[in-house]
Steps between C-alpha positions, in 0.01 A plus 500: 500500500709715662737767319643875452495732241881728424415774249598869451153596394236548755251446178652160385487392895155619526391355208650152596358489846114546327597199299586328765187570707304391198615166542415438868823241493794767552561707782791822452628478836717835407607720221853644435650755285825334475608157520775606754224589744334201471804279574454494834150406498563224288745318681220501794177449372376161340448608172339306166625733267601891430352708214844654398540843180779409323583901455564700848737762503704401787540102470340311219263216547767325288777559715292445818444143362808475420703615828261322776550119502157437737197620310143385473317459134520805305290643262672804323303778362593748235404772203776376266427191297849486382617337895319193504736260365757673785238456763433122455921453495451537908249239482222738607113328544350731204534862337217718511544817235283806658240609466420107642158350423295288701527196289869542461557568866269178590710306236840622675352354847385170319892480418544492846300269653563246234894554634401470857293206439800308306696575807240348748523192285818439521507483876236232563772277610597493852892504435741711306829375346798812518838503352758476805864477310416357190267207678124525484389474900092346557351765803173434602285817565428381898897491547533886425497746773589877379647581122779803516604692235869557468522718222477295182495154726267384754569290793239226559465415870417193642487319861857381420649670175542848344523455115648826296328438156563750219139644406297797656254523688270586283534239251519250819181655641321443160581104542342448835140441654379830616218318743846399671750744423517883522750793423440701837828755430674557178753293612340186624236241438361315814325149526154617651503137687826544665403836679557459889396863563402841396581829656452846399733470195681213519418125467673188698606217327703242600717755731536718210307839532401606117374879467175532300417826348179711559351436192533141529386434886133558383553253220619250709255516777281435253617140430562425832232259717400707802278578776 
């Protein structure tokens, strides 16, 4: 699994990354002092989840949480007990109070696979009913071509329709196969079966060209049959 750790202290980061290593499951793709910092990298890099301190002198874990609507799984850290009830109110994966043990921190990650895995099963199917003005519309998974986010909407795309369905794409992304789908930018989700082409960073579909970031490109070569 894939993720970032935001902290102030160079200590608390150090000592998370060694936990991490321990595991041999969790790579720290990058470290950040602030959560502003780290925005940008976010928004471009496929994540699984971000080790975020709830106390930063600049911009709070809590606020971060609370002022970015796209976010992977978070796992807040802290010194102060007395926060944990707060932390959980922005439905964060677990809350780790420093200094973290092993056993705790391995508990925090079990947390987080058992969400993942609850979110695989749900997508077994090979369709997905959305709410299009107050009627419940049947799309089957082959049908879809590129998912856009449009602030707190996303536009489904089809061969024939566009459908503008109030959810993000982040809750939408959660809901669909990911050996068929794939977030390539932070603001769209692609149907890896419906790509026509690839070049440098940009991806033909339909006659649509979608950007994919740099962190992502590697990711989805990766799924992709070639020779």
């Amino acid at each position: 699994m894939n993720c970032i750790i935001i902290d102030d202290e160079q200590t608390a980061r150090m000592a998370l990354k060694k936990l991490c290593e321990k595991t041999g499951s969790v790579k720290v793709l990058s470290e950040f002092e602030n959560p502003a910092d780290a925005l940008s990298f976010i928004q471009n890099t496929d994540l699984d989840f971000i080790f975020l301190d709830i106390h930063m002198p600049e911009l709070t874990g809590a606020e971060f949480v609370k002022s970015v609507s796209e976010l992977p799984d978070v796992i807040m850290t802290t010194t102060d007990t007395s926060f944990a009830l707060e932390a959980f109110e922005y439905n964060v994966i677990d809350y780790l109070v420093k200094p973290i043990t092993m056993p705790r921190f391995l508990k925090a990650l079990d947390k987080l696979k058992t969400k993942k895995s609850n979110s695989a099963e749900e997508v077994k199917a090979d369709s997905i009913f959305v709410n299009i003005n107050s009627r419940l519309v049947k799309l089957n998974f082959d049908d879809i071509q590129v998912i856009e986010a449009k602030g707190d909407y996303v536009q489904i795309k089809t061969e024939d329709k566009k459908h503008t369905v109030h959810i993000t794409l982040k809750k939408i992304e959660e809901k669909l196969p990911g050996s068929v789908f794939l977030k390539v930018h932070r603001s769209y989700i692609i149907n890896l079966n419906k790509i026509v082409d690839i070049e440098d960073n940009s991806i033909l579909i339909a006659e649509e060209i979608i950007p994919i970031s740099r962190g992502n490109k590697e990711t989805l070569l990766s799924k992709l049959n070639m020779l």
